[in-house]
Structure formats: C-alpha cells, structure tokens
FIMI-274370 format. One line per field, with one value per atom (N, C-alpha, C): x, y, z; chain; atom name; residue in one letter. Coordinates in nm, 2 decimals, always signed. Layout:
c1 <- X,...
c2 <- Y,...
c3 <- Z,...
chain <- A,...
atom <- CA,...
res <- a,...
end
This chain:
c1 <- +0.45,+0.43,+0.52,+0.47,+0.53,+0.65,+0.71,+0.78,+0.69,+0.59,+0.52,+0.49,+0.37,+0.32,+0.43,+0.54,+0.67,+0.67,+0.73,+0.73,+0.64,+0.52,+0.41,+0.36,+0.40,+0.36,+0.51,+0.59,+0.74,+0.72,+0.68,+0.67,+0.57,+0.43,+0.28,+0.38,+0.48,+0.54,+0.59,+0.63,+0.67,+0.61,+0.50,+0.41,+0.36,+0.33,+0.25,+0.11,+0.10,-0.03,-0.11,-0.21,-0.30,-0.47,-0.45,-0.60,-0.52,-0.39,-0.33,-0.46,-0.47,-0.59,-0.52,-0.61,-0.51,-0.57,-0.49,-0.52,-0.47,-0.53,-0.60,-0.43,-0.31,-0.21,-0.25,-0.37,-0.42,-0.42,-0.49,-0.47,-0.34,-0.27,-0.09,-0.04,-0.10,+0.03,-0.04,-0.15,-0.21,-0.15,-0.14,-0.11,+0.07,+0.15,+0.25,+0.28,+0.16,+0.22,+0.17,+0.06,+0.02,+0.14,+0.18,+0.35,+0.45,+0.51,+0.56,+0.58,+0.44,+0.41,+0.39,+0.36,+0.35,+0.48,+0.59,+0.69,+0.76,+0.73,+0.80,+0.72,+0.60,+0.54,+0.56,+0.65,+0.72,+0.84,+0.88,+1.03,+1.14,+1.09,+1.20,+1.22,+1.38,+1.39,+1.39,+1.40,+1.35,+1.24,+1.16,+1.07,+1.12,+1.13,+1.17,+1.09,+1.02,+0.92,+1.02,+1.07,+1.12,+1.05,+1.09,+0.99,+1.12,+1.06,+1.15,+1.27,+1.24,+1.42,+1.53,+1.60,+1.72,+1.83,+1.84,+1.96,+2.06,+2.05,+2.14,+2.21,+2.18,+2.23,+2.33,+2.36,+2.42,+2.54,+2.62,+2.75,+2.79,+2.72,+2.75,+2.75,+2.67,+2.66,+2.74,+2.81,+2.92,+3.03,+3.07,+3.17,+3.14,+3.05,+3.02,+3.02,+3.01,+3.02,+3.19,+3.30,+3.40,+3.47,+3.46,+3.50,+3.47,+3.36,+3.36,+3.23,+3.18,+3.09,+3.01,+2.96,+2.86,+2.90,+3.01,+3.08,+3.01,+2.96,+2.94,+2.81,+2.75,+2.63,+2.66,+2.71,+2.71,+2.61,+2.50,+2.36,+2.36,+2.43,+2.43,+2.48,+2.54,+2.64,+2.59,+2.54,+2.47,+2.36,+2.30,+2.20,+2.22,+2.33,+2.42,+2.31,+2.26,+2.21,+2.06,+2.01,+1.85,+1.87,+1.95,+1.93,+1.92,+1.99,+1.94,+1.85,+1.81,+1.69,+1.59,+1.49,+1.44,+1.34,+1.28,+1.17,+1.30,+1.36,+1.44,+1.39,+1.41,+1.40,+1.25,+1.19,+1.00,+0.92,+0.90,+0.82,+0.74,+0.68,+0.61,+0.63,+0.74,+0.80,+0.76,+0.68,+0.65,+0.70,+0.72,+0.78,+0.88,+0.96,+1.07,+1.03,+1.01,+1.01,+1.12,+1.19,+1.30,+1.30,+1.31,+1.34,+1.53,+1.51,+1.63,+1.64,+1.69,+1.69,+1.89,+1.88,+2.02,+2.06,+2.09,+2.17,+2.29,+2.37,+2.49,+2.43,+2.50,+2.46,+2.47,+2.36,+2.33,+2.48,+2.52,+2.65,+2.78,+2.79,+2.94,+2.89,+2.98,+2.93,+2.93,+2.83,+2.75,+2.91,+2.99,+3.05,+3.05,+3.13,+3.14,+3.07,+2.97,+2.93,+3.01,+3.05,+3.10,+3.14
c2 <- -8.73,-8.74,-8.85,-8.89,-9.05,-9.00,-9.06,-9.04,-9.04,-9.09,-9.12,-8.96,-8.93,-8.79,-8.71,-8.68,-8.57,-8.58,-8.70,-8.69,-8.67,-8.68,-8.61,-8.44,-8.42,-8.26,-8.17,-8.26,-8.20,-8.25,-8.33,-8.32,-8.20,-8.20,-8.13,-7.93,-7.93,-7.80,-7.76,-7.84,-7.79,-7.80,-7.87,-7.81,-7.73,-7.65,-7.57,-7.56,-7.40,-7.40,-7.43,-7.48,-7.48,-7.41,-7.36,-7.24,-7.11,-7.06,-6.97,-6.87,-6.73,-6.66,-6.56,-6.57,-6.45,-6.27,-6.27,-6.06,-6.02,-5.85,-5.78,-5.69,-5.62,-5.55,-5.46,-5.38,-5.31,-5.36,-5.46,-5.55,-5.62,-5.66,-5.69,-5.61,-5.47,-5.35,-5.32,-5.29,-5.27,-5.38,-5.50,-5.63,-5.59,-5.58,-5.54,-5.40,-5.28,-5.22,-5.24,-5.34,-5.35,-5.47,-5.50,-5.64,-5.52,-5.42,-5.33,-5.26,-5.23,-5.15,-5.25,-5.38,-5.45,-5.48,-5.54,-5.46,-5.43,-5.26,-5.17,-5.17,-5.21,-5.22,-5.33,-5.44,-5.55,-5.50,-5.40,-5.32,-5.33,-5.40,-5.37,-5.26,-5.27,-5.13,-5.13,-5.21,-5.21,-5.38,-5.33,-5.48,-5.45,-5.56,-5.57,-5.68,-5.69,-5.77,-5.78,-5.89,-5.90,-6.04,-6.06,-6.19,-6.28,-6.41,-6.53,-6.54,-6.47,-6.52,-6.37,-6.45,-6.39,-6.46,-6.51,-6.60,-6.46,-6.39,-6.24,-6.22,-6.22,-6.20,-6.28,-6.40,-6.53,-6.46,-6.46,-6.40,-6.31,-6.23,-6.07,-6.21,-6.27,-6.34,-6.42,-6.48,-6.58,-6.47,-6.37,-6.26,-6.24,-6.16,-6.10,-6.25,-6.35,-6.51,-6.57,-6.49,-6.51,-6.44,-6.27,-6.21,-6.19,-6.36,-6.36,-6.25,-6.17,-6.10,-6.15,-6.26,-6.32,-6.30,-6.31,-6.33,-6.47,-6.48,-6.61,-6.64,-6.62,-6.64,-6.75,-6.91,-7.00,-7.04,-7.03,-7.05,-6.98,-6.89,-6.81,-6.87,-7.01,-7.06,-7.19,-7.20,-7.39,-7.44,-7.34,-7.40,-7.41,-7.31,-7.32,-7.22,-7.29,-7.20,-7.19,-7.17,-7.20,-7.04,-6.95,-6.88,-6.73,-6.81,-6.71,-6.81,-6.92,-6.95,-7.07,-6.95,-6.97,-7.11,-7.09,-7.22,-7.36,-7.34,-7.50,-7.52,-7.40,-7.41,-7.45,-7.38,-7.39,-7.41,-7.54,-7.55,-7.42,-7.35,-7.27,-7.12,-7.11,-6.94,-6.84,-6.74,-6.62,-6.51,-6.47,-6.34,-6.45,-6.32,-6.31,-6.19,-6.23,-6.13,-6.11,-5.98,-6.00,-5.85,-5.93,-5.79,-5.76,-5.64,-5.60,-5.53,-5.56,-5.46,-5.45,-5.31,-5.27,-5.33,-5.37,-5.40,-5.36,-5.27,-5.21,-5.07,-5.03,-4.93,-4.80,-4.75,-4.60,-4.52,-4.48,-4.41,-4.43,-4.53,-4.58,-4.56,-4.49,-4.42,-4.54,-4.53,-4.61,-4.67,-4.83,-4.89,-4.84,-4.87,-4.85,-4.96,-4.94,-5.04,-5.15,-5.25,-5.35,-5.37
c3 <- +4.75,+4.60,+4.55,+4.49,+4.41,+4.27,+4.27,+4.18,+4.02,+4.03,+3.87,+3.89,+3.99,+4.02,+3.96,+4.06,+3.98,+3.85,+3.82,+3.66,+3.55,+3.60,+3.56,+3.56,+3.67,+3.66,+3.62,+3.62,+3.54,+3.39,+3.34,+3.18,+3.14,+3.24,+3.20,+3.21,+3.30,+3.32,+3.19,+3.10,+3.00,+2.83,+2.84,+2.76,+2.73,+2.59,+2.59,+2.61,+2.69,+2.73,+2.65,+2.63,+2.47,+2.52,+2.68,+2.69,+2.71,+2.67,+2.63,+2.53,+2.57,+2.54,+2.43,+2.30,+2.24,+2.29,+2.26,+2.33,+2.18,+2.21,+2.13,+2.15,+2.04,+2.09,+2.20,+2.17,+2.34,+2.45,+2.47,+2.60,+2.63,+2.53,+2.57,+2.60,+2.53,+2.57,+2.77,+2.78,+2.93,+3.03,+2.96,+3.05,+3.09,+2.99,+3.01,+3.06,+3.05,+3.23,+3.34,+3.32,+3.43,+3.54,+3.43,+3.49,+3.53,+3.47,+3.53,+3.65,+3.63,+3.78,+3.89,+3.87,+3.98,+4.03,+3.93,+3.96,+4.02,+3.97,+4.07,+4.23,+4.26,+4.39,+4.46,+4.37,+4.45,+4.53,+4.44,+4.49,+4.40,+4.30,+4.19,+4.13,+4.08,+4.03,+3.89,+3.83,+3.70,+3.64,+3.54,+3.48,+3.35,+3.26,+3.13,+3.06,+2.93,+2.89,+2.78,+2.71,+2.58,+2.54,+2.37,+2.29,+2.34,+2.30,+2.36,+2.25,+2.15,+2.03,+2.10,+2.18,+2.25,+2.22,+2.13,+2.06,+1.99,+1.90,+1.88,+2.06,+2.16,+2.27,+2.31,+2.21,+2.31,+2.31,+2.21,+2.20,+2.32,+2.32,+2.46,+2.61,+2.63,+2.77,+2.76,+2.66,+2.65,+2.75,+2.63,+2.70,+2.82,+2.87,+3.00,+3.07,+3.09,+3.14,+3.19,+3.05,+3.05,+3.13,+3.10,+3.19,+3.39,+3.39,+3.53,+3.60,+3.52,+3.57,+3.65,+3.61,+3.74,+3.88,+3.88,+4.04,+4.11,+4.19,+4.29,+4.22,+4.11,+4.03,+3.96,+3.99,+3.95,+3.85,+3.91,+3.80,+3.69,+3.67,+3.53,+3.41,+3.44,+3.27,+3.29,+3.36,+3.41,+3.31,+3.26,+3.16,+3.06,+3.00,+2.83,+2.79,+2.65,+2.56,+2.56,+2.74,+2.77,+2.77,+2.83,+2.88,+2.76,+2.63,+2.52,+2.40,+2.47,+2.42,+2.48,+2.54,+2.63,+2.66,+2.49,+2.47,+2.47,+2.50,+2.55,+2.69,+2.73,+2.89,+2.95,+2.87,+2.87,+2.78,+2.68,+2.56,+2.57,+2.43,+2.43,+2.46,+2.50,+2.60,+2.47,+2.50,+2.43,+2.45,+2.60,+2.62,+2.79,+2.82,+2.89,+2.97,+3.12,+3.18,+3.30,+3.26,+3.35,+3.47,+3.58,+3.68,+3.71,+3.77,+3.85,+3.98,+4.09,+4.20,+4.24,+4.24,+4.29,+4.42,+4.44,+4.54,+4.66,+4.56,+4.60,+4.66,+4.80,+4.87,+4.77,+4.82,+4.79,+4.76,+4.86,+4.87,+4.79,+4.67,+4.66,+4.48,+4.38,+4.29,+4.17,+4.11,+3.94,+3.91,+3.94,+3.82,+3.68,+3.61,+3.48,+3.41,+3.30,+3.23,+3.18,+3.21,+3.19,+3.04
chain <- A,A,A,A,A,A,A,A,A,A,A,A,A,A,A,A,A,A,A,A,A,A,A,A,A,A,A,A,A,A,A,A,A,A,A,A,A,A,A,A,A,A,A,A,A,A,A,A,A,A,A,A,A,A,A,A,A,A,A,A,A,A,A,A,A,A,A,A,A,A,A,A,A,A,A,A,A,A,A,A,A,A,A,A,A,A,A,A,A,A,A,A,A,A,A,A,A,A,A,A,A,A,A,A,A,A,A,A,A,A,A,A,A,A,A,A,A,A,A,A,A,A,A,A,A,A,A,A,A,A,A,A,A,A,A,A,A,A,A,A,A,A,A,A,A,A,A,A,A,A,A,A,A,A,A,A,A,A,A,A,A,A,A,A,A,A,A,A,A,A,A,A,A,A,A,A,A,A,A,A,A,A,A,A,A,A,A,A,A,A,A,A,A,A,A,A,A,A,A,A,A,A,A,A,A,A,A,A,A,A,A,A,A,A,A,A,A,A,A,A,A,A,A,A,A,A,A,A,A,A,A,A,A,A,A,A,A,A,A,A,A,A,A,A,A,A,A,A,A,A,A,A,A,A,A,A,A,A,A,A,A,A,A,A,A,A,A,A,A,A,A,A,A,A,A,A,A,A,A,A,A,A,A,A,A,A,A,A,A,A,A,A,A,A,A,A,A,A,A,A,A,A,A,A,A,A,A,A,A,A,A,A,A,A,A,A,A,A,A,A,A,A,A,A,A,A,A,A,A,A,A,A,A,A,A,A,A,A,A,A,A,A
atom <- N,CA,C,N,CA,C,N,CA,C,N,CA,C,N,CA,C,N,CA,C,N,CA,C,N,CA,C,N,CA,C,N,CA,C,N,CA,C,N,CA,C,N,CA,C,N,CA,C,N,CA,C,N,CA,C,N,CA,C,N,CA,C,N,CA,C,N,CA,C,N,CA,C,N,CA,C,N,CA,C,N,CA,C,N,CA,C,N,CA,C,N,CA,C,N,CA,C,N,CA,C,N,CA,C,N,CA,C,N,CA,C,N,CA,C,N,CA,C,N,CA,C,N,CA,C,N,CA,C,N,CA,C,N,CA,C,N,CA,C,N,CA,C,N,CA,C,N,CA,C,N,CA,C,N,CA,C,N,CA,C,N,CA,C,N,CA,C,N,CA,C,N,CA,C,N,CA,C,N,CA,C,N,CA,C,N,CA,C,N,CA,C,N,CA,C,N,CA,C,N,CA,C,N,CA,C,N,CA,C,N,CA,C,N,CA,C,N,CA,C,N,CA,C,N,CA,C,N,CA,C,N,CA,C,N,CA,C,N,CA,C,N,CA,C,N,CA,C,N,CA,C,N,CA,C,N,CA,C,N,CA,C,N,CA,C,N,CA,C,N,CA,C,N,CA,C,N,CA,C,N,CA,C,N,CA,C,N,CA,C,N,CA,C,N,CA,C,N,CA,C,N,CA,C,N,CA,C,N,CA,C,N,CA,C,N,CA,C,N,CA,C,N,CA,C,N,CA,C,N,CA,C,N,CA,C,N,CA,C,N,CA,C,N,CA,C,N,CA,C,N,CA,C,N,CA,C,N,CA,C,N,CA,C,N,CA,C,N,CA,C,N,CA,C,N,CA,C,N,CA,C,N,CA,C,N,CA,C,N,CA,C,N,CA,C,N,CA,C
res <- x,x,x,x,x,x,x,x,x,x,x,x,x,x,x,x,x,x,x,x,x,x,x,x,x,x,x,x,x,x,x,x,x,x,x,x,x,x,x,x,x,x,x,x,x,x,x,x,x,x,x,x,x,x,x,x,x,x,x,x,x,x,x,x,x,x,x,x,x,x,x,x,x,x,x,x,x,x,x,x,x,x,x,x,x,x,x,x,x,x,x,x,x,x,x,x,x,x,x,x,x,x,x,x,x,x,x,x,x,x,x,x,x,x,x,x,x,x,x,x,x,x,x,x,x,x,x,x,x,x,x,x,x,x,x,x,x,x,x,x,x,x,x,x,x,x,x,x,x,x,x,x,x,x,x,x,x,x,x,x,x,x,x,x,x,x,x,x,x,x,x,x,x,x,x,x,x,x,x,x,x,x,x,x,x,x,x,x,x,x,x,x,x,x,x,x,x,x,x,x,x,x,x,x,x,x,x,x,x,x,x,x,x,x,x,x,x,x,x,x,x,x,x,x,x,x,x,x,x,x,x,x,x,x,x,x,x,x,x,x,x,x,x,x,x,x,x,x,x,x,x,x,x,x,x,x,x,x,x,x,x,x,x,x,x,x,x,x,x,x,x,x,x,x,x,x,x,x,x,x,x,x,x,x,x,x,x,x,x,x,x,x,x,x,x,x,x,x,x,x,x,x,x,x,x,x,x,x,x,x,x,x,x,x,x,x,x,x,x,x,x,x,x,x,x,x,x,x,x,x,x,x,x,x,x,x,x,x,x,x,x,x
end
C-alpha cells in the first residue's frame, strides 16, 4: 500500500458516513439488543450503548486517570479529551458502544467501587 493509498483511506476513516440509514426508535431500540446479546454470545459480560456527548464524564476519568486506576492501561490518558469526546476521535460518532469482561478469578471477593 503506498503511502497516498494510507492516507487516503485514513482521512475517508473519519468522515462521515453520508449512506448512514435513518431508523425508526423501534428498529434502534431492536438494533441495540440485538448489539447486546451479540455481545453477551461473544462472551462479554456486560454491552453498553450510550450517545456520543460524554463530555459531563471527563472530570470522573480525569480522577479515576489520577488515582492510577488504569494500572498498566497506558492507552487510557493517550488520547486526552477523545475519549469523553468521541466525535474528535471519529468525525460523525453517534453512539459509543462499550463492552466489559471480568477478568479477575471467580474466587477472590468484588473490590470496592473505586
């Protein structure tokens, strides 16, 4: 791939879609469990669908960022303020979908919420 090529399908990556299809609230609500349950049959243990203004959040991720929570999750403070707002990250961002899988063995008892 040529360097023009890359930089072509890395600018086209962050445009908005413009054959983006509008849905009907019924069909986004179906679409969003049908994203859920796929999901959970990927093996996650939780799916979360939120809108792309996550800017009210920045403040808590700053904190939880300071206090080190990430642990060896370097990638977590690398992007700054992409990560409570998203359409920087991706012209066009509508929703945020986020998974989670536990990690920590079965046997050793629920941390305290941070």
């Amino acid at each position: 791939m040529t360097s023009q090529q890359t930089n072509s399908s890395t600018s086209a990556e962050s445009k908005p879609d413009s054959s983006a299809v509008d849905l009907s609230a019924q069909q986004l609500s179906e679409l969003a469990s049908n994203i859920k349950a796929w999901g959970v049959e990927m093996g996650f243990d939780a799916v979360g669908i939120s809108d792309g203004e996550l800017s009210k959040h920045e403040a808590h991720l700053n904190k939880w960022l300071e206090k080190g929570m990430q642990g060896e999750m370097d990638y977590m403070h690398k992007h700054g303020s992409k990560r409570t707002n998203p359409d920087q990250l991706v012209v066009g961002t509508k929703r945020v979908i986020s998974v989670r899988m536990d990690y920590a063995p079965v046997d050793i008892m629920p941390l305290k919420k941070y």
